[in-house]
C-alpha positions as CSV (number, residue, x, y, z in Angstrom):
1,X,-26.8,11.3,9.3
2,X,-25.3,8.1,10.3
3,X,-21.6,8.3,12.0
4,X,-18.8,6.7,10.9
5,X,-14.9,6.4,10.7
6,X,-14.0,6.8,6.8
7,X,-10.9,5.7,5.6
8,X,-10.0,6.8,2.0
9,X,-6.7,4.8,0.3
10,X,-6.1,6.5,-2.8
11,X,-4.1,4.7,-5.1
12,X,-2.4,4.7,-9.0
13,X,-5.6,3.1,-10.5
14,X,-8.1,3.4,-7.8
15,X,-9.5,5.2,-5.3
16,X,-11.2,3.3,-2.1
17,X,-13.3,4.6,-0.1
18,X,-14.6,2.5,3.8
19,X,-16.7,3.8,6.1
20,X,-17.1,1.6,9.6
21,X,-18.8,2.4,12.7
22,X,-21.7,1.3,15.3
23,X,-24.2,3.2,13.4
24,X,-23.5,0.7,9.8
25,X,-24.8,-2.9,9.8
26,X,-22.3,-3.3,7.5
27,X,-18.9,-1.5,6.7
28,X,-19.8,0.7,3.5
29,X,-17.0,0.5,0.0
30,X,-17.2,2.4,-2.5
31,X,-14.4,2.0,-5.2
32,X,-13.3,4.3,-8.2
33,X,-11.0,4.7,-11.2
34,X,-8.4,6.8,-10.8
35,X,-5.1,7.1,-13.2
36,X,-2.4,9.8,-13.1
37,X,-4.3,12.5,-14.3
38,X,-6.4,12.8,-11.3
39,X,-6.4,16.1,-9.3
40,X,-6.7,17.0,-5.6
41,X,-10.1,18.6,-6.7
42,X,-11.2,14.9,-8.2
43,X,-10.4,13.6,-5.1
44,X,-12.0,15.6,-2.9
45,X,-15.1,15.8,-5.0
46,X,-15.2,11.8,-4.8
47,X,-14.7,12.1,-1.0
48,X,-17.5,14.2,-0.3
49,X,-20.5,12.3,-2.8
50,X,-18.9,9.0,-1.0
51,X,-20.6,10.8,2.5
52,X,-23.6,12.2,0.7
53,X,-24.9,9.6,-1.1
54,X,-24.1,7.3,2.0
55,X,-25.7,9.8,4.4
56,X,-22.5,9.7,6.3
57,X,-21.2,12.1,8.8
58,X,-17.0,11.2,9.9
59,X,-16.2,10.7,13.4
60,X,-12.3,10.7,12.0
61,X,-11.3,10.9,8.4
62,X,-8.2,8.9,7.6
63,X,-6.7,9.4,3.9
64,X,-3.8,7.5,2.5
65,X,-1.6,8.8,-0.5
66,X,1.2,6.7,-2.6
67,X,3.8,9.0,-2.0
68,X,6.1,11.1,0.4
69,X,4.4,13.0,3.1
70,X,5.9,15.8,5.2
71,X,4.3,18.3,7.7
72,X,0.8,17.1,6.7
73,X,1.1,17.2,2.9
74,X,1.8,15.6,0.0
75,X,5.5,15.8,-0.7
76,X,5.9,14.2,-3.9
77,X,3.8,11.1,-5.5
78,X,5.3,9.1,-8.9
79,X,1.8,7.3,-10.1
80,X,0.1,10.5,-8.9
81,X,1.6,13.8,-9.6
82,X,-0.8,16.2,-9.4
83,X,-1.4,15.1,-5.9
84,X,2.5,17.1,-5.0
85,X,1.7,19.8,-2.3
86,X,-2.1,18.3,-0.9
87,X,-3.2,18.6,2.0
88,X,-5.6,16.3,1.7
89,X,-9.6,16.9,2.9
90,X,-11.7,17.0,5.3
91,X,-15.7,17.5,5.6
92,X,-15.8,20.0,7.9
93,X,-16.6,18.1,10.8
94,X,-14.4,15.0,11.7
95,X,-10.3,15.2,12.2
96,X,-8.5,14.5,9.0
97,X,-5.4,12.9,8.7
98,X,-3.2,12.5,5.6
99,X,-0.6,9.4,5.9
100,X,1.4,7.3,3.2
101,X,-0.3,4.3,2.2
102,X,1.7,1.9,3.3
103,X,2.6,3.4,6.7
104,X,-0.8,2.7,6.8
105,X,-1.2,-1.0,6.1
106,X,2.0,-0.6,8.7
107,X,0.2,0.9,11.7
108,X,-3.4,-1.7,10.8
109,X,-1.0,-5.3,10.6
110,X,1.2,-4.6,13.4
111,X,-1.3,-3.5,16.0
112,X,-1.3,-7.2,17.3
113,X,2.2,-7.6,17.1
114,X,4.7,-7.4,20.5
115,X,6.1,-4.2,21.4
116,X,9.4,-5.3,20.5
117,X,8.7,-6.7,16.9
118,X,10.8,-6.7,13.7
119,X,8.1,-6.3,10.7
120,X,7.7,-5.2,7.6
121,X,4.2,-4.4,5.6
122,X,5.0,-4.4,1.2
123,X,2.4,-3.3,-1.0
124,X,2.5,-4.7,-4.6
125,X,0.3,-2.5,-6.0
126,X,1.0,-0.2,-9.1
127,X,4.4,0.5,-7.8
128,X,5.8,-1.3,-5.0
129,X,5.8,0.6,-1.3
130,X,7.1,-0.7,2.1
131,X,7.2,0.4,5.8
132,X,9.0,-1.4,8.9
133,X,9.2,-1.4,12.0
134,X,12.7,-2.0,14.2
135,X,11.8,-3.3,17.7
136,X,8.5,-1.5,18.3
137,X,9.7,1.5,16.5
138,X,8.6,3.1,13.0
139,X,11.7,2.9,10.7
140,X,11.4,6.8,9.4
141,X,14.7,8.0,8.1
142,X,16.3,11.3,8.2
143,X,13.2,13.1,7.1
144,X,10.1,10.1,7.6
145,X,10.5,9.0,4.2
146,X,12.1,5.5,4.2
147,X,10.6,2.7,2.7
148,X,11.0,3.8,-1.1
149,X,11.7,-0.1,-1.7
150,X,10.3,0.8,-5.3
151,X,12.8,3.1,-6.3
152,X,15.6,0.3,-5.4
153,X,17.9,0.4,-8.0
154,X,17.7,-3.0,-9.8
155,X,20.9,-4.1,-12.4
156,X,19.6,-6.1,-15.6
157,X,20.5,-6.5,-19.4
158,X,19.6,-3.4,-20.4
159,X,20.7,-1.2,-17.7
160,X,20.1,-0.4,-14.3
161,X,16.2,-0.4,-13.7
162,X,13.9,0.6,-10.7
163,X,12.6,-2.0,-8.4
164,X,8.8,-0.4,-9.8
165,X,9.8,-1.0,-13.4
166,X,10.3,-4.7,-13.0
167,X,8.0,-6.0,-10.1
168,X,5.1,-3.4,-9.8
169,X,1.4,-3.9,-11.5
170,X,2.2,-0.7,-14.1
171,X,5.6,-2.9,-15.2
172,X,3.4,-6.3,-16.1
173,X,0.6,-3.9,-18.1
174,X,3.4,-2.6,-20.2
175,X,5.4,-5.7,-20.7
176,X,2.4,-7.5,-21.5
177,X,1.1,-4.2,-23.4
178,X,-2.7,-4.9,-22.6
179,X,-4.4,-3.9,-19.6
180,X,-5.0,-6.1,-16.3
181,X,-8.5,-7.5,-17.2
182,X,-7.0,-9.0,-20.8
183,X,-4.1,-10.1,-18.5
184,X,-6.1,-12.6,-16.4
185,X,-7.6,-13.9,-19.4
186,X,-4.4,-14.8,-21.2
187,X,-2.9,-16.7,-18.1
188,X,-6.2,-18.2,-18.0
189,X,-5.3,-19.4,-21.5
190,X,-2.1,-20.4,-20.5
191,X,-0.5,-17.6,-23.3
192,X,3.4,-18.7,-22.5
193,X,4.6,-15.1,-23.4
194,X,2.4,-13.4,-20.6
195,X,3.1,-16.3,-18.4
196,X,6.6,-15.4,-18.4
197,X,5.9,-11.8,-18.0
198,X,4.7,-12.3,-14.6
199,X,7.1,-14.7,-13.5
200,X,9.7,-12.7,-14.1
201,X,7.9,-9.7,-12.5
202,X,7.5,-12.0,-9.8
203,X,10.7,-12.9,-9.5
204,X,11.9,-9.3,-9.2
205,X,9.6,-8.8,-6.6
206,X,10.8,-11.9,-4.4
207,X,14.3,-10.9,-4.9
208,X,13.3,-7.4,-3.0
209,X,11.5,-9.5,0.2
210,X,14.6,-11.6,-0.1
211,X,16.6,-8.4,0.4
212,X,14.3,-6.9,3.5
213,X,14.7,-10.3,4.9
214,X,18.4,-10.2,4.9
215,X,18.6,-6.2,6.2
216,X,16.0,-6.4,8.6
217,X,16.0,-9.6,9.7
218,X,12.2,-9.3,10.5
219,X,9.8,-11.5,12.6
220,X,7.2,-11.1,10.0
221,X,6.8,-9.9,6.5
222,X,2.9,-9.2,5.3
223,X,2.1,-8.3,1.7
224,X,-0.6,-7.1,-0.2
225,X,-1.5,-5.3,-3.6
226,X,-3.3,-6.3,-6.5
227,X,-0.3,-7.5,-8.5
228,X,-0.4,-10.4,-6.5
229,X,-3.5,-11.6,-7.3
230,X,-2.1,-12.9,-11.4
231,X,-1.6,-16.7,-11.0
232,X,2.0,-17.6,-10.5
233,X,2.6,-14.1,-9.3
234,X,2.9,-14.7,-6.0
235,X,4.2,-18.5,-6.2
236,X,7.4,-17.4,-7.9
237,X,7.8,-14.3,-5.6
238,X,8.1,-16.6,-2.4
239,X,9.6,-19.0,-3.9
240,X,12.6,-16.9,-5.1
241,X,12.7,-15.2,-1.8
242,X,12.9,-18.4,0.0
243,X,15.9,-19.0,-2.4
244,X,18.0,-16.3,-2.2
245,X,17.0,-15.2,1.8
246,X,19.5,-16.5,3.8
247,X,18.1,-19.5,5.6
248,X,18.8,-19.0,9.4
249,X,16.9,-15.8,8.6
250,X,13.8,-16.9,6.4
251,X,13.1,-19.4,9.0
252,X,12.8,-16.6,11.9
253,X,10.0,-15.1,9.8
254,X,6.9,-15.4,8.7
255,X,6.2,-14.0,5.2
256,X,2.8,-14.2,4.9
257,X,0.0,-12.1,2.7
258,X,-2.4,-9.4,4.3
259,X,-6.3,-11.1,4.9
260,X,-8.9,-8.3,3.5
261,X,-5.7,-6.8,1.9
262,X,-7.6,-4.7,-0.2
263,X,-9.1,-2.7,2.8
264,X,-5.6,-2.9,4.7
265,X,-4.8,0.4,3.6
266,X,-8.0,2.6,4.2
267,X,-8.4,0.8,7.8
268,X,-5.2,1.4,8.9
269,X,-5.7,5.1,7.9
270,X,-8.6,5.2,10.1
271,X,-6.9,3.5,13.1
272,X,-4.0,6.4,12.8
273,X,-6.9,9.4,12.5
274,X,-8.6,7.9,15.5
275,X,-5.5,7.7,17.6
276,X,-4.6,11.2,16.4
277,X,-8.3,13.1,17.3
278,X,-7.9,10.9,20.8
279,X,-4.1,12.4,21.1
280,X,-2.1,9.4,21.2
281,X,2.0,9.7,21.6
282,X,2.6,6.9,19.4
283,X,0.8,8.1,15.8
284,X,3.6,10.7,15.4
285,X,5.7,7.9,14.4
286,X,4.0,7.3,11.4
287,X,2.8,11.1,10.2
C-alpha cells in the first residue's frame, strides 16, 4: 500500500478525487459524474475504489462538500440534497475531515498570503460559493456559514433572482437549454444567442466581485470554477467588475484566477485535514 494525503472535492456535476504524497511519482486524479441525485452511500463507495484500485492507504483524508457544514456534518447542500446530515467518510485508518468547498480553496490560496490580509476565494462552479478572510481571520458569521454569495438576492425584469440563477454554470445550461459540451461548441460557432447567454451570465457574476470589492475592500480576489472556462465568460466578468468597483478600491486589489483551479479545492481540503490530525489552533477557523 502506498501512503498518501487524499483530498476528495465533491461537487454539483462532479466528484474529484487527489491523492499526493512522497510515496507517488506523480499526484494521482481520478474524476466522476455526479448530479443531484447522488447519495452519501455513492460517495463513499467512489471514495473507497479511488484507494483500492490506486493501492492507496490516507495519511489524512480531506473531503469538501458544496454546502453548509456544522459540527462535522453536512448542514444543508442546494445542488446536492441528499448529501443534508453526512458526515462524510473515512477509510478506517487516516483522520477525516469534512469542510465546505470553498473554505477550502480559502485555507489552499491564502497560505502564502500575510497574516494581516484582506482576501477573498469565489468559486464559479455550478452555483457560485465564496469564503474571506478579514485581516488574517476567517470571516464565519453567527453560526460559520457566511459566504452564501450565491444566494444574493439579485433584482431583474422578471423579479428578484438568486445570484446562482444568473451567474452560476447550472444558470447558462438552462438558458442555453443544452448541456456544457454543446455549449463550447456553439460559442465556437460564434451562435450570437448562446454568446449572449454567457455574457450576460458573466456580467451577473462580475457585478457580485464588484460588490465583495466594495464590502471587503480586499487585497486580493482569486477565482476559480468551471463556468469560467466558456470564452467571454470571464472577460465580461472582470470587465464589469472593474466598472462598477469603485476605483480607489479595485486598484488595492488583485483580482486574479486560481492556477490548477480545478485541484484548488481537494488540496486545500488536505492542507486543513493535515493541520487538524497534527492539532493546529488555526483549522478551527474554517471547520
Amino acid at each position: 500500500m502506498r501512503r498518501a494525503a487524499v483530498g476528495v472535492d465533491i461537487g454539483g456535476t462532479k466528484v474529484l478525487m487527489l491523492a499526493e504524497g512522497p510515496d507517488l511519482d506523480e499526484p494521482v486524479v481520478r474524476r466522476l459524474a455526479t448530479g443531484g441525485a447522488v447519495t452519501p452511500a455513492d460517495l463513499e463507495a467512489a471514495v473507497r475504489a479511488f484507494l483500492a484500485d490506486h493501492g492507496l492507504k490516507p495519511t489524512v483524508l480531506g473531503i469538501a462538500v458544496p454546502g453548509l457544514v456544522e459540527s462535522g456534518r453536512v448542514r444543508v447542500s442546494d445542488v446536492l440534497p441528499q448529501l443534508a446530515g453526512w458526515a462524510g467518510t473515512g477509510d478506517g485508518d487516516g483522520p477525516a475531515l469534512l469542510v465546505n468547498d470553498i473554505r477550502g480553496a480559502l485555507a489552499q490560496e491564502t497560505a502564502g498570503l500575510s497574516r494581516a490580509a484582506t482576501a477573498a476565494v469565489v468559486v464559479c462552479g455550478t452555483a457560485v460559493g465564496s469564503a474571506y478572510l478579514a485581516d488574517g481571520r476567517v470571516v464565519r458569521g453567527a453560526r460559520g456559514w457566511a459566504g452564501e454569495i450565491g444566494s444574493m438576492p439579485v433584482s431583474t425584469p422578471q423579479g428578484v433572482r438568486r445570484l446562482d440563477d444568473l451567474a452560476g454554470g447550472g444558470a447558462v445550461v438552462r438558458a442555453a437549454e443544452m448541456p456544457p459540451e454543446r455549449i463550447h461548441a456553439a460559442l465556437a460557432d460564434g451562435d450570437p444567442r448562446i454568446r449572449a447567454v454567457v455574457h450576460a451570465a458573466g456580467e451577473a457574476f462580475g457585478l457580485a466581485l464588484a460588490s465583495l470589492v466594495n464590502l471587503l475592500n480586499p487585497d486580493v480576489i482569486r477565482v476559480t470554477g468551471g463556468t469560467l472556462g466558456y470564452p467571454g465568460y470571464w472577460d465580461t466578468a472582470l470587465a464589469t467588475a472593474e466598472r462598477h468597483a469603485l476605483p480607489e478600491l479595485w486598484d488595492a486589489c488583485a483580482v486574479t484566477r486560481i492556477r490548477a483551479g480545478e485541484l484548488v479545492v481537494a488540496r486545500g481540503a488536505i492542507r486543513l485535514a493535515g493541520a487538524a490530525a497534527d492539532g493546529q489552533a488555526w483549522v478551527q477557523q474554517y471547520v
